[in-house]
C-alpha positions as CSV (number, residue, x, y, z in Angstrom):
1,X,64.6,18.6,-107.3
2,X,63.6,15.9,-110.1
3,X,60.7,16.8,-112.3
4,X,59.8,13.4,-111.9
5,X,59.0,12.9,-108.1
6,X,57.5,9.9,-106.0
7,X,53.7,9.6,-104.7
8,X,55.0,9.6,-101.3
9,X,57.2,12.3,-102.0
10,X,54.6,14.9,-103.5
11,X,52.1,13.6,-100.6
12,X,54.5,15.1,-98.2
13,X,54.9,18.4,-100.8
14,X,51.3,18.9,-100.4
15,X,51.1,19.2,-96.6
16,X,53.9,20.7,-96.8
17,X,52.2,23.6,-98.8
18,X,49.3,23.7,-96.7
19,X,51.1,23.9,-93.3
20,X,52.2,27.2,-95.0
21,X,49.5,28.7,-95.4
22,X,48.4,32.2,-93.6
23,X,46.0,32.0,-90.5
24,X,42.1,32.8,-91.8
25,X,40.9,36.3,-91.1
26,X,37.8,34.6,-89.4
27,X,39.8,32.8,-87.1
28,X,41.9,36.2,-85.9
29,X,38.3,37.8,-85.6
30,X,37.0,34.8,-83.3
31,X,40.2,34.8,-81.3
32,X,40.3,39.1,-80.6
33,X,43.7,39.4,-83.0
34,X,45.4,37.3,-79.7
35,X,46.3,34.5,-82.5
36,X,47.4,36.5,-85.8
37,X,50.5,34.5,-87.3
38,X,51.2,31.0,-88.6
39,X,54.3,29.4,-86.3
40,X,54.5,26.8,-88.7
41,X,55.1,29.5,-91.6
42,X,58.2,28.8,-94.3
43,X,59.9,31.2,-96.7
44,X,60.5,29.1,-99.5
45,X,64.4,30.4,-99.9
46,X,65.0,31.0,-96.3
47,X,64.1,26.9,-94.5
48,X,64.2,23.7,-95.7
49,X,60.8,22.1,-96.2
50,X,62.7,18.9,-95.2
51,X,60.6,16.7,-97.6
52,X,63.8,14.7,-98.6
């Protein structure tokens, strides 16, 4: 990937990055462990974030 990327480009990045993100600990206590994994998780190797 270019070292130099577009706006729109690293806007998409970013949600990108937080979309990966792990589900809160609060969230599995207020739900009794019945939601405990992201679906929308992404190894960085394994899936294309499909940014472009």
């Amino acid at each position: 990937m270019a070292a130099h990327k577009s706006t729109p480009r690293k806007i998409r990045l970013m949600k990108k990055i937080k979309q990966n993100s792990p589900v809160p600990a609060w969230i599995i206590v207020r739900t009794k462990r019945k939601v405990r994994t992201n679906p929308k998780k992404r190894q960085w190797r394994r899936t294309d974030a499909g940014v472009g």
